[in-house]
Every structure is written in structure tokens, then in C-alpha cells.
C-alpha positions in Angstrom: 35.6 3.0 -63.9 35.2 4.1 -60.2 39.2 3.9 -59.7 39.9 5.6 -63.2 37.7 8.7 -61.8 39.1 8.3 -58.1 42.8 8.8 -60.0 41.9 11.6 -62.0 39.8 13.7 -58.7 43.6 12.6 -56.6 45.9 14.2 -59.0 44.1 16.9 -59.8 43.5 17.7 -56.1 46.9 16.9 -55.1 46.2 14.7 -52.1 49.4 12.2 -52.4 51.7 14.7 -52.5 54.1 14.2 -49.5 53.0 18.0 -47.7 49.1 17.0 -47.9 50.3 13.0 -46.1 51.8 14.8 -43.8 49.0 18.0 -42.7 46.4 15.7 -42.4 48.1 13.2 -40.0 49.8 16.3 -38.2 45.5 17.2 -38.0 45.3 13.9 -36.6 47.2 14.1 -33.7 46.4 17.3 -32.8 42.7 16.7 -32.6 43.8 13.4 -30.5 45.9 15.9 -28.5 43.0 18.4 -27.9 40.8 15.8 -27.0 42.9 14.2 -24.6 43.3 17.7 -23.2 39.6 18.4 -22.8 38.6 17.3 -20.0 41.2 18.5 -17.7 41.0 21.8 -18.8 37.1 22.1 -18.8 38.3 21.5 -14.8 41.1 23.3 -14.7 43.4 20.5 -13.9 46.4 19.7 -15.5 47.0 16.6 -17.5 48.8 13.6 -16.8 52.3 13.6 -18.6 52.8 10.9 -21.5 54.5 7.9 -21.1 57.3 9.1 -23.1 57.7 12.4 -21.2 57.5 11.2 -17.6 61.4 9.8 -17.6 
């Protein structure tokens, strides 16, 4: 009964629809992004590049 209701509040909300997947994990790494950022900024350092963007 629980997964009948859980359907019907999904589709009528639209939350699997492919734009909502992908806002809420673009949220998600910004608010990692932000609070990686936090503390150097609170100093006014700047951070460390990533892994991926130091070669």
C-alpha cells in the first residue's frame, strides 16, 4: 500500500523525469563544491586545485 501511494505522490510530482535526476545531483555537487570552498575563503586563501585539474 505504501509503494502504491509512493508511485502515485512520484508521478504526479514528476521526480523521475530525467531534468529533476539531473538538478538535484547538479545541487549535490555544488553544495560539496561550496563546502570544500569554505574554509579557504572564510581565510581568504585559495584552494588547492583537484586532482583532475592539477595536470
Amino acid at each position: 500500500m505504501r509503494q502504491l501511494i509512493a508511485g502515485i505522490i512520484e508521478e504526479h510530482l514528476n521526480a523521475n523525469v530525467p531534468e529533476m535526476i539531473c538538478r538535484c545531483s547538479t545541487r549535490w555537487l555544488e553544495r560539496n563544491e561550496h563546502a570544500r570552498f569554505f574554509q579557504y575563503y572564510s581565510r581568504k586563501l585559495l584552494p588547492p586545485l583537484k586532482n583532475e585539474l592539477r595536470t
